[in-house]
ZATIKE-58841 format. One record per residue (C-alpha): residue number from 0; residue in one letter; x, y negated, z negated. Coordinates in steps of 0.5 Angstrom, whole numbers. Last residue first. Example, Ala and Ser with C-alpha at 12.3 -4.5 7.8 and 13.67 -1.06 7.14 Angstrom:
REM residues 2
<vexza = 1 | lovex = s | east = 27 | north = 2 | up = -14>
<vexza = 0 | lovex = a | east = 25 | north = 9 | up = -16>
END
This chain:
REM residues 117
<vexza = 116 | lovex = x | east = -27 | north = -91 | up = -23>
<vexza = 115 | lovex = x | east = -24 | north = -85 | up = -21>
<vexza = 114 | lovex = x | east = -20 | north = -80 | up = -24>
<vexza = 113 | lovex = x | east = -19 | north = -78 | up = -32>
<vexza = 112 | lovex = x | east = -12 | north = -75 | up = -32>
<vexza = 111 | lovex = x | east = -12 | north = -68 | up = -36>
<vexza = 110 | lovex = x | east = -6 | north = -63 | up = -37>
<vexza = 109 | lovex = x | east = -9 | north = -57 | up = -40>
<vexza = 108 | lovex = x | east = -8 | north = -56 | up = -48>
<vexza = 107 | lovex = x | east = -14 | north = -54 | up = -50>
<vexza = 106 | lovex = x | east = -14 | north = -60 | up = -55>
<vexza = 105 | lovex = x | east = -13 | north = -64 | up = -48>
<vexza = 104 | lovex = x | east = -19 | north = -61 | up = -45>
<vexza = 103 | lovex = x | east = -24 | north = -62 | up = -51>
<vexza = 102 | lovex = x | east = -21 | north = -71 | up = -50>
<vexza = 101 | lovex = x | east = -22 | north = -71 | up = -43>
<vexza = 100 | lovex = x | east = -30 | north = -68 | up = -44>
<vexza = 99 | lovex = x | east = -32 | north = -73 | up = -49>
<vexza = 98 | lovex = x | east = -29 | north = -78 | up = -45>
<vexza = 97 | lovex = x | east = -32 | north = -76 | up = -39>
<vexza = 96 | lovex = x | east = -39 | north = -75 | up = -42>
<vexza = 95 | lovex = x | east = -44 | north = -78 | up = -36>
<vexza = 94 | lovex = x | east = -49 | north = -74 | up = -35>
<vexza = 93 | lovex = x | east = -50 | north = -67 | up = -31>
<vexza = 92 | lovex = x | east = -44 | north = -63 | up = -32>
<vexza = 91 | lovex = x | east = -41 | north = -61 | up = -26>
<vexza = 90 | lovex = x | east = -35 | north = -56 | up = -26>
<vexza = 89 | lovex = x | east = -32 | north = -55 | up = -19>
<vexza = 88 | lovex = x | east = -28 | north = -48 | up = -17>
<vexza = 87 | lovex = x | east = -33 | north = -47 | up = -11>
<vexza = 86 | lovex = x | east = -39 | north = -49 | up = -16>
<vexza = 85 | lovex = x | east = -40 | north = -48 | up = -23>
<vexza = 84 | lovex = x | east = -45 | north = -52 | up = -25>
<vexza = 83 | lovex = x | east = -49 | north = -56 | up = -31>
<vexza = 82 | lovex = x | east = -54 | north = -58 | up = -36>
<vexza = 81 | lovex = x | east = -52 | north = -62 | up = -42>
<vexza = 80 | lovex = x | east = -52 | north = -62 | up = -50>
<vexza = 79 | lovex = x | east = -44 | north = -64 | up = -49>
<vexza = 78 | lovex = x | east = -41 | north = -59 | up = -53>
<vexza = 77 | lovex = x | east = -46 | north = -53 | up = -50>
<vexza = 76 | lovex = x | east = -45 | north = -56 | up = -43>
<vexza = 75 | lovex = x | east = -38 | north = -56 | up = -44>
<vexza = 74 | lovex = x | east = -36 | north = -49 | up = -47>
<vexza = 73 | lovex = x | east = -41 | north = -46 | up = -43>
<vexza = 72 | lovex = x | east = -38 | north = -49 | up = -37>
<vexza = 71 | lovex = x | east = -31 | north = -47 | up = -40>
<vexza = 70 | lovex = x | east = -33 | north = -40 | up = -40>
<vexza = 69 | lovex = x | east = -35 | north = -40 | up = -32>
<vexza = 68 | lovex = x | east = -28 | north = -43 | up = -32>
<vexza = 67 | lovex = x | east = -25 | north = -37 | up = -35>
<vexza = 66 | lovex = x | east = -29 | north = -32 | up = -31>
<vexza = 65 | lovex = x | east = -26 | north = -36 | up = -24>
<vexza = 64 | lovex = x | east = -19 | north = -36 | up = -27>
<vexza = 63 | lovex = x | east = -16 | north = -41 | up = -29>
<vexza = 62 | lovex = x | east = -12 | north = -48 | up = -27>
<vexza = 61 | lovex = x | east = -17 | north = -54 | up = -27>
<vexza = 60 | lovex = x | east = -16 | north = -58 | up = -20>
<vexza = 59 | lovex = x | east = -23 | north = -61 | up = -21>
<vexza = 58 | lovex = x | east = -27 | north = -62 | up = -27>
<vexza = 57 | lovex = x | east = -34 | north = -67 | up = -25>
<vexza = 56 | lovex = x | east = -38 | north = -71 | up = -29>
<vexza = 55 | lovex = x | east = -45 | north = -73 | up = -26>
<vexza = 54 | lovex = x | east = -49 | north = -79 | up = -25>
<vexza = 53 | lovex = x | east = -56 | north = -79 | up = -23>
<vexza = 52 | lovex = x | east = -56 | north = -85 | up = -17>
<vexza = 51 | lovex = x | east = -60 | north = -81 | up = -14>
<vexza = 50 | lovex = x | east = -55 | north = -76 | up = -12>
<vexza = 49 | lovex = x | east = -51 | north = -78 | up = -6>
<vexza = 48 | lovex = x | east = -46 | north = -82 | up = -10>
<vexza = 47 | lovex = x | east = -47 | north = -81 | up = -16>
<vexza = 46 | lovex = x | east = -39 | north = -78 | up = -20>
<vexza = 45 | lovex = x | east = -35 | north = -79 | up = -26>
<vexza = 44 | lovex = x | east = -29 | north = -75 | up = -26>
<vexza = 43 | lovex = x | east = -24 | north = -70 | up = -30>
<vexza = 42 | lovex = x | east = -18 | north = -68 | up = -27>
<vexza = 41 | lovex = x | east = -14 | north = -62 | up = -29>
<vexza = 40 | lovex = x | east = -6 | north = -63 | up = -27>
<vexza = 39 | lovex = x | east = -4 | north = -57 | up = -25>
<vexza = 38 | lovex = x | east = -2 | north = -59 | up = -18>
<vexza = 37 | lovex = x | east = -7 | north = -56 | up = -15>
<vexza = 36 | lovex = x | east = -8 | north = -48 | up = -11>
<vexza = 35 | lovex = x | east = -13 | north = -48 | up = -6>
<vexza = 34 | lovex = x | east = -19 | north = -44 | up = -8>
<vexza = 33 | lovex = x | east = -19 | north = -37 | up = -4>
<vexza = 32 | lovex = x | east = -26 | north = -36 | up = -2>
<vexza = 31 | lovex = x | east = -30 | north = -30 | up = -4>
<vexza = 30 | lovex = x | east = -34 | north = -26 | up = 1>
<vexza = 29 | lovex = x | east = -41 | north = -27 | up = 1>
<vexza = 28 | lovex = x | east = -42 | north = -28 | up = 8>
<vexza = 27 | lovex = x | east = -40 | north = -21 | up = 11>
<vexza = 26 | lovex = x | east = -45 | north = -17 | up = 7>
<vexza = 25 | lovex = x | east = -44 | north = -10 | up = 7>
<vexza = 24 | lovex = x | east = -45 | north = -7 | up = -1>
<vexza = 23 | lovex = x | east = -51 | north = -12 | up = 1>
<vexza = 22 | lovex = x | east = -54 | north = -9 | up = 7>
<vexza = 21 | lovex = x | east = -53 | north = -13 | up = 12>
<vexza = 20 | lovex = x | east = -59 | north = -20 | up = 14>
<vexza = 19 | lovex = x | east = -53 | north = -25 | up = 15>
<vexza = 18 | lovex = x | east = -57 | north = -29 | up = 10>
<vexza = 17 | lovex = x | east = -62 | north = -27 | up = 7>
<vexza = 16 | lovex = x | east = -57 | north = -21 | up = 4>
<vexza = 15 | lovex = x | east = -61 | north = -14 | up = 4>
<vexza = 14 | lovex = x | east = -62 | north = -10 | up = -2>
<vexza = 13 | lovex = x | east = -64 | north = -3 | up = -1>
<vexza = 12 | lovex = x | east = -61 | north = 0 | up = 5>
<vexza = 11 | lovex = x | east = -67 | north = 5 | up = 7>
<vexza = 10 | lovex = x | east = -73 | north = 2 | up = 2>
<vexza = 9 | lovex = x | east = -71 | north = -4 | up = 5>
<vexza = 8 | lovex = x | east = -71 | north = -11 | up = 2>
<vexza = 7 | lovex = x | east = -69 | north = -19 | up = 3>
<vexza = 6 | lovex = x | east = -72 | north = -18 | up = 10>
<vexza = 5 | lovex = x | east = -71 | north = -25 | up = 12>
<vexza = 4 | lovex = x | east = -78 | north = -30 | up = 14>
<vexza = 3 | lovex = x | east = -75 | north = -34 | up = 20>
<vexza = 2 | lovex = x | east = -68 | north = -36 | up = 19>
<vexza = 1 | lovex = x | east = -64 | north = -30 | up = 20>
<vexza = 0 | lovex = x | east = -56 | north = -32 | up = 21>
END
């Protein structure tokens, strides 16, 4: 791993990854990670430990697609007038909007469980 000034660019191999320092087509590190299969149960959670208090709403556990995930953070983020992210198969939506959130996954027909507190 390169961690003083990365080449992020050559004129011979085009991009470069900052991290491993291949060229791009030849990354080692930005392989997809499997997600680990749930229990098709969707969970949606409330969460702020770790973030200055900022409170923020997770879906775990939701069963699709990495394509229709990003479109239902779209989807979420729109109804709920919030920032959010994708990331490692984990929706966090900024605020706290879990019912709202429960309620448009259950009109999906997607098996919901509100987690946490």
């Amino acid at each position: 791993m390169r961690n003083d000034n990365p080449t992020v660019y050559s004129t011979e191999h085009g991009r470069i990854c900052p991290q491993c320092g291949n060229s791009i087509s030849k990354c080692t590190c930005k392989k997809q990670a499997v997600r680990p299969r749930g229990d098709g149960v969707t969970r949606v959670q409330r969460e702020s430990k770790g973030r200055k208090g900022k409170t923020v709403t997770l879906v775990t556990g939701a069963p699709l697609a990495d394509k229709e995930l990003r479109e239902l953070l779209s989807d979420l983020k729109r109804l709920c007038g919030a920032g959010g992210a994708l990331k490692e198969g984990v929706i966090e939506i900024q605020g706290d909007h879990r019912d709202i959130i429960f309620e448009m996954l259950k009109k999906r027909g997607l098996t919901v469980k509100k987690a946490g507190g």
